[in-house]
C-alpha positions in Angstrom: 35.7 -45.1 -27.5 36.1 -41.2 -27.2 33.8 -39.2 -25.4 32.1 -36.2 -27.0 33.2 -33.0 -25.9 31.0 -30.0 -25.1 32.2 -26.6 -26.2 30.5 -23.7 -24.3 31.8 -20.2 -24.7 33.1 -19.1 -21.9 30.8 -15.8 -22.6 27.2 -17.8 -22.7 28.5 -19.6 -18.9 29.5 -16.2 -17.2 25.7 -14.7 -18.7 23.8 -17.8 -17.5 25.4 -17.5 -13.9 24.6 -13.8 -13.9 21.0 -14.7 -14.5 20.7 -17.6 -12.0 22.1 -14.7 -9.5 19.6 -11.7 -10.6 16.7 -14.5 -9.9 18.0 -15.8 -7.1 18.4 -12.5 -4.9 15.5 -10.9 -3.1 13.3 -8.5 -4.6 12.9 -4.9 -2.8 10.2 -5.2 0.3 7.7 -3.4 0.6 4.5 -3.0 2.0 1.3 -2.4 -0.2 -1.8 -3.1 0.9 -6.0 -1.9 0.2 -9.2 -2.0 2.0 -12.7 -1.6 1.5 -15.4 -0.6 3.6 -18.6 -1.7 4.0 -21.4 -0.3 2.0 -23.6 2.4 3.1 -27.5 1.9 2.8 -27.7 4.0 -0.5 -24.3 2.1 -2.4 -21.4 4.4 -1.6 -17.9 2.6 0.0 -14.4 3.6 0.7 -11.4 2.5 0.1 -8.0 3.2 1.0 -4.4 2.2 -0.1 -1.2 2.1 1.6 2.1 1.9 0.2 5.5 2.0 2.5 8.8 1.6 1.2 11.9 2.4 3.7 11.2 5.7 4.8 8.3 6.4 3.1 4.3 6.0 2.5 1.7 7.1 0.3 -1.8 6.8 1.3 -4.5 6.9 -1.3 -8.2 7.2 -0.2 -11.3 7.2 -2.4 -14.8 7.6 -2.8 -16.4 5.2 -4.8 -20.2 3.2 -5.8 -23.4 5.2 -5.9 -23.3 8.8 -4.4 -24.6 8.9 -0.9 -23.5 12.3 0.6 -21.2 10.1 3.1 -17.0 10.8 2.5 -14.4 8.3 3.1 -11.7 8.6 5.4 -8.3 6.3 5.3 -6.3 5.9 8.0 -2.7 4.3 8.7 -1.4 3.9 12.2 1.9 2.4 13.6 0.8 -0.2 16.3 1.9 0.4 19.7 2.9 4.3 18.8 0.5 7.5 18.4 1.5 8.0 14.8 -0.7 7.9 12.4 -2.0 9.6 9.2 -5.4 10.8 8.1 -7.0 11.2 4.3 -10.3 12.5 3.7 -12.0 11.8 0.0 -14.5 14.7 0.6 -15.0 15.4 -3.2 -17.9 13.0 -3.7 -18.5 9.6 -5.6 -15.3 9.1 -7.5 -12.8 11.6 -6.0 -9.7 10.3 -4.5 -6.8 12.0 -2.3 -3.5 11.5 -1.8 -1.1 8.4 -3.0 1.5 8.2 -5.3 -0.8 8.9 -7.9 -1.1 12.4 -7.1 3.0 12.6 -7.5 4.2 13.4 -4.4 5.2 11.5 -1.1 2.6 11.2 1.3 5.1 11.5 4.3 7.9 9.8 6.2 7.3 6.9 8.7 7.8 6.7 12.2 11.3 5.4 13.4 11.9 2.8 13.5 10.2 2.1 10.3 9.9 -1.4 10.7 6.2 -2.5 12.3 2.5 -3.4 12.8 0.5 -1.1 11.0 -3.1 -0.9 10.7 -4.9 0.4 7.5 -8.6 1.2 7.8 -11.1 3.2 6.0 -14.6 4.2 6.9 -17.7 6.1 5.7 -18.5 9.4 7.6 -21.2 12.5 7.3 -18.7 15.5 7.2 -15.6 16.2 8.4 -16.3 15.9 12.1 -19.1 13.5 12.0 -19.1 9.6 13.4 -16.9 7.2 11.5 -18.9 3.9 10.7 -18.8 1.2 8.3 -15.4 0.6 8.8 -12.8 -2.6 8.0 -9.4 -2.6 8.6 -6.0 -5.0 8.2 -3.2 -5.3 10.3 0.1 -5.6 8.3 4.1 -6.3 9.3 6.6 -4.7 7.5 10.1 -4.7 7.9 11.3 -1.3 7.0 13.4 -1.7 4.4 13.2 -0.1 0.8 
């Protein structure tokens, strides 16, 4: 009895194996994560995004629901450090600041770059008034790009 033979071009092997490698290794980490705040009495929340990759992050902060003459303010802090960075959506129901969006780099982490970080955003009346109806998320990321 003879056994069947399989011819496979040695081209269609060598592409299969470069595929099982390309979804076998691990994709670039980063860290992107959003928040909402609570609703004020009239409608209006906040929200804010954070994106970090190595070096990196962009923080994006908006205004958003019914206008309610409150702004929103992001915030992204390094646990256990005093860095942090600030955003202020001050432009009204629908405006946002910052993030990659806007086309540049928000600013360089602190080293090291890997973490806890805390995201938050809150409602606030004017630029020096009390922060409230905040929410936050605590996040790990590992620093790399």
């Amino acid at each position: 009895m003879r056994m069947a033979r399989l011819a496979v071009p040695v081209g269609s092997v060598g592409a299969g194996l470069a595929l099982t490698l390309l979804a076998a290794a691990p994709a670039s980490a980063y860290a992107n994560h959003t928040v909402y705040s609570e609703r004020s009495s009239k409608g209006g929340y906040g929200t804010a995004n954070a994106f970090l990759t190595g070096e990196f992050f962009w923080l994006r902060v908006c205004d958003k629901g019914t206008a309610d003459g409150y702004r929103a303010v992001g915030r992204l802090s390094k646990n256990g450090t005093s860095w942090s960075a600030t955003r202020h959506a001050a432009g009204g129901s629908g405006s946002c600041v910052g993030g990659s969006e806007d086309g540049v780099t928000s600013g360089f982490l602190p080293q090291p770059f890997e973490g806890t970080y805390t995201l938050s955003v809150c409602l606030r009346n004017g630029a020096s008034g009390a922060d409230f109806a905040c929410t936050d998320t605590t996040f790990y990321f590992d620093g790399s790009a």
